[in-house]
BALOBA-1460 file (C-alpha; in Angstrom, 3 decimals):
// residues 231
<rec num="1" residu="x" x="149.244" y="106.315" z="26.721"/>
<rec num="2" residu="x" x="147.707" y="105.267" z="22.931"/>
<rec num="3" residu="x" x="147.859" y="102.002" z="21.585"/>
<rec num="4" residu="x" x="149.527" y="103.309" z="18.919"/>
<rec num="5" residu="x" x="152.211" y="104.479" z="21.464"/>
<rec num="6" residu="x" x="152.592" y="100.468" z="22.920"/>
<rec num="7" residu="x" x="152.835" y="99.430" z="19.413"/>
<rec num="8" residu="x" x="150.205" y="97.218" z="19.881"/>
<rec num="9" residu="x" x="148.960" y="94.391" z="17.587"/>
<rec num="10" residu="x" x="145.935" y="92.426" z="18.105"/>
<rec num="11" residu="x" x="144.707" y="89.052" z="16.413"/>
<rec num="12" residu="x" x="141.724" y="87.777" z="16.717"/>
<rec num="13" residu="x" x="141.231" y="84.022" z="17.107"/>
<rec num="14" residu="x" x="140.321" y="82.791" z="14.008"/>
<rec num="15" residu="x" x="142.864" y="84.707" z="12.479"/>
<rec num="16" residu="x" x="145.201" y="82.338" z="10.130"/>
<rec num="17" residu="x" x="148.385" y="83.099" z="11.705"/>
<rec num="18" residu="x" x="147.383" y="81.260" z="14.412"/>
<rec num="19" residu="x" x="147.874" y="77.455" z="14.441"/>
<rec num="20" residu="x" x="145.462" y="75.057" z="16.326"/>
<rec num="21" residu="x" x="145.891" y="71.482" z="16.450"/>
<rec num="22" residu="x" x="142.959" y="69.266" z="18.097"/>
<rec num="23" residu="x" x="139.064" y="69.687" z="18.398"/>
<rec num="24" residu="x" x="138.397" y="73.764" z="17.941"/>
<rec num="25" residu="x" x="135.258" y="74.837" z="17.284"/>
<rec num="26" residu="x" x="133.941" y="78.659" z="16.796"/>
<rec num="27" residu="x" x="131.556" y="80.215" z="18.232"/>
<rec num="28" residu="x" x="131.240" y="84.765" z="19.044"/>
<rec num="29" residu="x" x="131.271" y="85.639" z="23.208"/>
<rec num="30" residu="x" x="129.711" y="89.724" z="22.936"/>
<rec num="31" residu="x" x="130.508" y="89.990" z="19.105"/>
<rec num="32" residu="x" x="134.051" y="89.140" z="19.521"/>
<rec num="33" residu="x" x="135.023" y="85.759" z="17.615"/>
<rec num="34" residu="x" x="136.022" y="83.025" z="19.894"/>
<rec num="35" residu="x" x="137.875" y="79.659" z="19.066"/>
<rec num="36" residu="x" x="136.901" y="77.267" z="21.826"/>
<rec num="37" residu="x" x="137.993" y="73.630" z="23.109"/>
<rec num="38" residu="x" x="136.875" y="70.772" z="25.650"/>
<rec num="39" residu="x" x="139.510" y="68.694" z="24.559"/>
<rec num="40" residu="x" x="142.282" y="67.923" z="26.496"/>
<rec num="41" residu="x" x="145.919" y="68.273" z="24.660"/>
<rec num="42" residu="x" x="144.499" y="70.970" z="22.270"/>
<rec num="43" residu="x" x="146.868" y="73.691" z="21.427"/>
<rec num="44" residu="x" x="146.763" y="77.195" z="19.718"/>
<rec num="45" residu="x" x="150.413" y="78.112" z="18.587"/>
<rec num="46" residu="x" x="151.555" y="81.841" z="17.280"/>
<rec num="47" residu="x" x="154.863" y="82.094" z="15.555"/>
<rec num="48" residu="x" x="155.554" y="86.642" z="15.840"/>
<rec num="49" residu="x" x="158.216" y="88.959" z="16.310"/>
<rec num="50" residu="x" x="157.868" y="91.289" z="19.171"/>
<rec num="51" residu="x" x="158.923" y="92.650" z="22.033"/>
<rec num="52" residu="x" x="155.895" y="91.280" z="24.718"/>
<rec num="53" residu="x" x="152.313" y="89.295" z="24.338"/>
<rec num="54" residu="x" x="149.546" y="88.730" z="25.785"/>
<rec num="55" residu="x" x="146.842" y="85.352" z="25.043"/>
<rec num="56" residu="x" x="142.870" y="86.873" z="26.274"/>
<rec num="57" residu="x" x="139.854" y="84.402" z="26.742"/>
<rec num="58" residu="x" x="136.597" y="84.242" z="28.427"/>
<rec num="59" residu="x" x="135.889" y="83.245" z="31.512"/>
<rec num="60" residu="x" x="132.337" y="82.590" z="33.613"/>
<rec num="61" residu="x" x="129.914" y="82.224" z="36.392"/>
<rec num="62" residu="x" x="130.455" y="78.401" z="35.824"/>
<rec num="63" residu="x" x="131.659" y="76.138" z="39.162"/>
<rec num="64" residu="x" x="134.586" y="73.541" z="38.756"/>
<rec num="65" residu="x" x="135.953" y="71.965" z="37.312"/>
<rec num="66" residu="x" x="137.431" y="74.942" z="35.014"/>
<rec num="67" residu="x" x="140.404" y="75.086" z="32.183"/>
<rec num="68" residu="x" x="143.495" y="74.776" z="32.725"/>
<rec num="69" residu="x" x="146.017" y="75.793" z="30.624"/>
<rec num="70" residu="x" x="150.169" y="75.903" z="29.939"/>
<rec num="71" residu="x" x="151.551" y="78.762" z="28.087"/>
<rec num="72" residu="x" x="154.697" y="78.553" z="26.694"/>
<rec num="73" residu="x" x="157.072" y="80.888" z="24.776"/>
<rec num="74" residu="x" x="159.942" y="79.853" z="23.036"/>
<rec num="75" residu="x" x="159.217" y="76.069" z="24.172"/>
<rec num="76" residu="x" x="159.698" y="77.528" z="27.742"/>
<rec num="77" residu="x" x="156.707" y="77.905" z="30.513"/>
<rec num="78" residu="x" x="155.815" y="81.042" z="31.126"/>
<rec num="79" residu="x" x="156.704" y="82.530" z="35.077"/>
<rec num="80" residu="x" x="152.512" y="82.118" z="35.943"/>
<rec num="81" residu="x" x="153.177" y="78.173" z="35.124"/>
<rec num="82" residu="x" x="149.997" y="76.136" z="34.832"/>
<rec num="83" residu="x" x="146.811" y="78.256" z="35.134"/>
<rec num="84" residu="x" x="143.090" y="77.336" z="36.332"/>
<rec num="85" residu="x" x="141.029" y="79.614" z="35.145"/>
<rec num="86" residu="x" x="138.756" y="81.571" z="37.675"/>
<rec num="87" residu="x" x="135.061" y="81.439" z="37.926"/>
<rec num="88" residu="x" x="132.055" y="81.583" z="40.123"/>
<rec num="89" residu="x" x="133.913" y="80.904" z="43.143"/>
<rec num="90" residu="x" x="136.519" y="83.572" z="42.675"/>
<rec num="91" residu="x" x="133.327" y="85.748" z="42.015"/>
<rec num="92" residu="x" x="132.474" y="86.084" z="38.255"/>
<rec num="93" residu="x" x="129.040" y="86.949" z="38.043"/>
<rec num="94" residu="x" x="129.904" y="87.541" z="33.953"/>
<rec num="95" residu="x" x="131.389" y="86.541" z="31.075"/>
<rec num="96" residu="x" x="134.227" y="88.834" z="31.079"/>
<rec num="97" residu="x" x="137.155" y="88.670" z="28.750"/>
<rec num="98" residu="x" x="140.707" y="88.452" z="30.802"/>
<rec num="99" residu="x" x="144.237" y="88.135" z="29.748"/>
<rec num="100" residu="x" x="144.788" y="84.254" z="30.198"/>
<rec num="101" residu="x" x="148.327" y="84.350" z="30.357"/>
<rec num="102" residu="x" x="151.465" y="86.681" z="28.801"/>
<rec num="103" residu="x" x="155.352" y="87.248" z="28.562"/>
<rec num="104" residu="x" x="156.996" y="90.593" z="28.495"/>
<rec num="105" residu="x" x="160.607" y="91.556" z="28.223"/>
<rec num="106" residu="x" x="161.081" y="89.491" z="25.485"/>
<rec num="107" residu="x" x="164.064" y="89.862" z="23.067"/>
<rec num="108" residu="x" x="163.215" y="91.534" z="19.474"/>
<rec num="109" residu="x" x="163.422" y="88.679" z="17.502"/>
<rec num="110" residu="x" x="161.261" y="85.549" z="16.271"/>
<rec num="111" residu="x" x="159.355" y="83.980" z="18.818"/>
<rec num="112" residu="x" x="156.030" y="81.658" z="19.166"/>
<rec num="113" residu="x" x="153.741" y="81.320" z="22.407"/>
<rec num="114" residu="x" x="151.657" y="78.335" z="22.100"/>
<rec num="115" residu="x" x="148.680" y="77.548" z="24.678"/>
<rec num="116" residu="x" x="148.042" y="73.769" z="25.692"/>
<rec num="117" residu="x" x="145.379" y="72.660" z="27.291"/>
<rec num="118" residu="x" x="145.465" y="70.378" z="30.096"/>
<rec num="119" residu="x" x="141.813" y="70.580" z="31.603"/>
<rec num="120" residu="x" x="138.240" y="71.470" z="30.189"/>
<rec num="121" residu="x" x="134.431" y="70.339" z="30.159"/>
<rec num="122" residu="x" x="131.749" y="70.613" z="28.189"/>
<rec num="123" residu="x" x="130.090" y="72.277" z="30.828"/>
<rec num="124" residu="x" x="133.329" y="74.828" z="31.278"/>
<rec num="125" residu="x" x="135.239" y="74.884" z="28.052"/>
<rec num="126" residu="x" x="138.522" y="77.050" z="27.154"/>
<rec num="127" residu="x" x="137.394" y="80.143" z="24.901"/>
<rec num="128" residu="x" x="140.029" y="81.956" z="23.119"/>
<rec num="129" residu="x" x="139.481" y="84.911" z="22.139"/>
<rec num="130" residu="x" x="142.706" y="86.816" z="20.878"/>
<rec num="131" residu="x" x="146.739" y="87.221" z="20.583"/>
<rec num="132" residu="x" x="148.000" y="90.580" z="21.144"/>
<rec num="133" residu="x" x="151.198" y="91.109" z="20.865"/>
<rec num="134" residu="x" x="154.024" y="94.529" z="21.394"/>
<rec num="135" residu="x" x="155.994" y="95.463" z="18.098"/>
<rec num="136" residu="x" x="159.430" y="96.961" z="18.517"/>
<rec num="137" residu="x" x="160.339" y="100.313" z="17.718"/>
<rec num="138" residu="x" x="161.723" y="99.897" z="14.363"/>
<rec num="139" residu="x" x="159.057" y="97.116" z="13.593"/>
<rec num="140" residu="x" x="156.261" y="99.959" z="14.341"/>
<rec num="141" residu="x" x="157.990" y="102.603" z="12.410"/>
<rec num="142" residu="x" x="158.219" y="100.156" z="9.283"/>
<rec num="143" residu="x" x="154.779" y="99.654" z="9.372"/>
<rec num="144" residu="x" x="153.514" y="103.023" z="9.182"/>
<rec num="145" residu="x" x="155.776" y="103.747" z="6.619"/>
<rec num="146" residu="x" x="154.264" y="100.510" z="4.767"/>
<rec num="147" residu="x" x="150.873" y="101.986" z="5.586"/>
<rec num="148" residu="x" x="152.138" y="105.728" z="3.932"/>
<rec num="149" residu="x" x="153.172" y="104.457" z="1.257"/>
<rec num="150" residu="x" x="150.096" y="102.139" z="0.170"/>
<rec num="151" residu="x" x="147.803" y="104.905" z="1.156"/>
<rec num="152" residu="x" x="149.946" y="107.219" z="-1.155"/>
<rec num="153" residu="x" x="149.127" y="105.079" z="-3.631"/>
<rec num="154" residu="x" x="146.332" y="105.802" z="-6.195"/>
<rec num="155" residu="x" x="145.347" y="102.124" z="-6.729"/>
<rec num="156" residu="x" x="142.209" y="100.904" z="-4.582"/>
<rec num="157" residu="x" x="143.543" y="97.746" z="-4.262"/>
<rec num="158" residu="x" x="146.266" y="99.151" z="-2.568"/>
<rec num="159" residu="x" x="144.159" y="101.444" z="-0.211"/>
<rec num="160" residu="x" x="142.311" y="98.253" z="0.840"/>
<rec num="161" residu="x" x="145.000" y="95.974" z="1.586"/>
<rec num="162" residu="x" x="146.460" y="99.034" z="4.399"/>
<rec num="163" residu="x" x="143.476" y="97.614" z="6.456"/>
<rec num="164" residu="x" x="144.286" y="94.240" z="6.097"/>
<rec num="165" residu="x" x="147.365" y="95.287" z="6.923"/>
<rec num="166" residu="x" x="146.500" y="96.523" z="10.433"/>
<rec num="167" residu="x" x="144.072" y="93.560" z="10.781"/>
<rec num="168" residu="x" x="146.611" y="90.907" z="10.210"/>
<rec num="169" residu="x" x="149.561" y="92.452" z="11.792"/>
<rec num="170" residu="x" x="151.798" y="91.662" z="9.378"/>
<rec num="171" residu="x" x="154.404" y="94.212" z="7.548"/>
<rec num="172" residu="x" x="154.088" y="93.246" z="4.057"/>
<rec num="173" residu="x" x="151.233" y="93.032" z="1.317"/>
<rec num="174" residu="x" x="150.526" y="92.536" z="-2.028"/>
<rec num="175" residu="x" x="148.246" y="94.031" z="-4.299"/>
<rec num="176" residu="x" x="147.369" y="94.475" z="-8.072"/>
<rec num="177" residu="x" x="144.716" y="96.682" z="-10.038"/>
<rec num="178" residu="x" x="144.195" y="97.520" z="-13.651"/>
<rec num="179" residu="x" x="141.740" y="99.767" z="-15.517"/>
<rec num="180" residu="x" x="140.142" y="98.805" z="-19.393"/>
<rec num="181" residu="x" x="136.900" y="100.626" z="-20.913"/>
<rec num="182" residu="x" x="136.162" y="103.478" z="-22.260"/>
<rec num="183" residu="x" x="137.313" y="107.068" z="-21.240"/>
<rec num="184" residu="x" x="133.956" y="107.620" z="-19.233"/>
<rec num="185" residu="x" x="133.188" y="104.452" z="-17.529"/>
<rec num="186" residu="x" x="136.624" y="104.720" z="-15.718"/>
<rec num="187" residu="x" x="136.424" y="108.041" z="-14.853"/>
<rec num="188" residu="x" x="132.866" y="107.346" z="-13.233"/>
<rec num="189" residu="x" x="133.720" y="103.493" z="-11.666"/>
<rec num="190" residu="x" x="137.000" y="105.228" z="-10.196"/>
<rec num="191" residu="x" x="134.889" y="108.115" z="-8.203"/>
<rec num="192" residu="x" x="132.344" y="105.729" z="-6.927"/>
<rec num="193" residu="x" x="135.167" y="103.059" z="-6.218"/>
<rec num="194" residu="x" x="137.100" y="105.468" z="-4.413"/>
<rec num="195" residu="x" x="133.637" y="106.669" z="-2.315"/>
<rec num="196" residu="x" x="133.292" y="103.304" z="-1.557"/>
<rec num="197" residu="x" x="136.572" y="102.556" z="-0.605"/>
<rec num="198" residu="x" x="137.254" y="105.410" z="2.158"/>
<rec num="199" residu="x" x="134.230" y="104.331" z="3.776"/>
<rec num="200" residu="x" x="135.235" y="101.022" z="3.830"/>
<rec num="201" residu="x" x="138.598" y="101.758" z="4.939"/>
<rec num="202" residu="x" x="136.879" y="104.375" z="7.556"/>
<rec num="203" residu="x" x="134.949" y="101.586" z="9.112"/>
<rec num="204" residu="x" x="137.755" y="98.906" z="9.068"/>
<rec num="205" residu="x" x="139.776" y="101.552" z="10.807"/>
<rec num="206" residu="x" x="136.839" y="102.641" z="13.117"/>
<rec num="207" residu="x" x="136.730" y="98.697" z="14.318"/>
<rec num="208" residu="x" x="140.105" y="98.126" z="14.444"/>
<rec num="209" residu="x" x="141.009" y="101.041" z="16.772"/>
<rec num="210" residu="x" x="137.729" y="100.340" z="18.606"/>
<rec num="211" residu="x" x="139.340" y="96.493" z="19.121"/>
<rec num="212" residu="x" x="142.441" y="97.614" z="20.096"/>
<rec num="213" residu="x" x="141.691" y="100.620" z="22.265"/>
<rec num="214" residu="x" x="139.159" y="98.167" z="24.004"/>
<rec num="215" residu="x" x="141.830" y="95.319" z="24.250"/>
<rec num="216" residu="x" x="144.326" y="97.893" z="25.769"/>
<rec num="217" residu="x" x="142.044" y="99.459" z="28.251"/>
<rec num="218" residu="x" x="142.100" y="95.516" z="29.545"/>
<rec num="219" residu="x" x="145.583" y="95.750" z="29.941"/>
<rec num="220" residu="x" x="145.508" y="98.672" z="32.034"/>
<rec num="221" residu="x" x="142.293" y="98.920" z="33.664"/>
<rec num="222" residu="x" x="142.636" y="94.932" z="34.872"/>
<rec num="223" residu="x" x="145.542" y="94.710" z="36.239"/>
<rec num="224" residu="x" x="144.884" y="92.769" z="38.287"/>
<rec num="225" residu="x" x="145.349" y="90.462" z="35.536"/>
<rec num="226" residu="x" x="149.117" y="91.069" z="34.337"/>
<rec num="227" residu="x" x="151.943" y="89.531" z="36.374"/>
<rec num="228" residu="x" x="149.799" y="88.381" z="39.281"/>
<rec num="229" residu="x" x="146.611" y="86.057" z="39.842"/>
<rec num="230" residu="x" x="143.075" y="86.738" z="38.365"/>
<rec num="231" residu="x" x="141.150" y="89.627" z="40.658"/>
């Protein structure tokens, strides 16, 4: 089954939808942003409207004590309650990127899953790496027909905001574009514009499937890690 098919949105963790409050720093585990804490009480919130989500971090080959975290949705603990993090002695040999905690069968409407943190060292800090999260039906349908409609359009500005689209999650954007000179130099700056452009759009799209194809396979491939303990 396609990502495309789960309705799948990913956000990474410096993305701006996401609220921390206490001492985050940043820092990139295999490429992939990370937002990461040693403080206890520090909290990454995400307000979204979906059907199911899932919170992915890093963990190690580090010994304890590890993070420990509370996830809640809705103000409510998640089923897993409070979670210590795995590591050498459960037989990480790696850095590997696991889904930290999630909540399916949620109703399609408004919700927000914030992450606390109750435990972490220097030595064995909580590392955040994204917020994935399962659009409805109708919430997936209005987005591609968002993303037909700006790619319809014959404004660049419009063709580049589709990927910020995807890369943001969000249903909605704004853009604006006007053309002055002479009859040439707009003729010429729109063909190499629009060159430029596609490829930029190709890559953003390349990397954004990549992301989420490689965040799904997570999902399926570990399960171990949904709705039971860490393998």
């Amino acid at each position: 089954m396609s990502v495309d098919t789960l309705r799948l949105v990913a956000l990474v963790a410096p993305d701006p939808s996401i609220q921390y409050d206490g001492v985050w720093s940043n820092t990139t585990m295999s490429g992939d942003p990370t937002e990461v804490t040693y403080s206890p009480g520090a909290t990454a919130t995400l307000p979204f409207t979906g059907l199911a989500i899932y919170v992915f971090g890093w963990v190690g080959p580090l010994q304890p004590p590890a993070p420990v975290i509370e996830c809640y949705i809705d103000g409510n603990m998640t089923s897993r309650g409070p979670i210590t993090l795995p590591g050498a002695e459960q037989g990480y040999r790696y850095w590997t990127q696991v889904i930290l905690c999630e909540e399916e069968g949620l109703e399609n409407k408004n919700h927000t899953m914030k992450v606390i943190v109750s435990q972490a060292t220097q030595a064995y800090p909580l590392m955040l790496d994204m917020f994935m999260f399962r659009l409805s039906t109708q919430q997936f349908e209005n987005l591609s027909d968002n993303l037909e409609e700006q790619n319809s359009s014959s404004t660049i500005p419009n063709i580049a905001s589709s990927t910020t689209l995807l890369t943001s999650g969000t249903v909605t954007a704004q853009a604006t574009g006007s053309s002055k000179g002479s009859v040439v130099a707009p003729v010429v700056g729109g063909v190499v514009g629009a060159v430029l452009a596609l490829l930029i759009v190709a890559m953003g799209v390349f990397f954004i499937v990549r992301r989420r194809k490689k965040a799904y396979a997570k999902i399926m491939d570990s399960g171990a890690c949904i709705d039971r303990d860490y393998c």
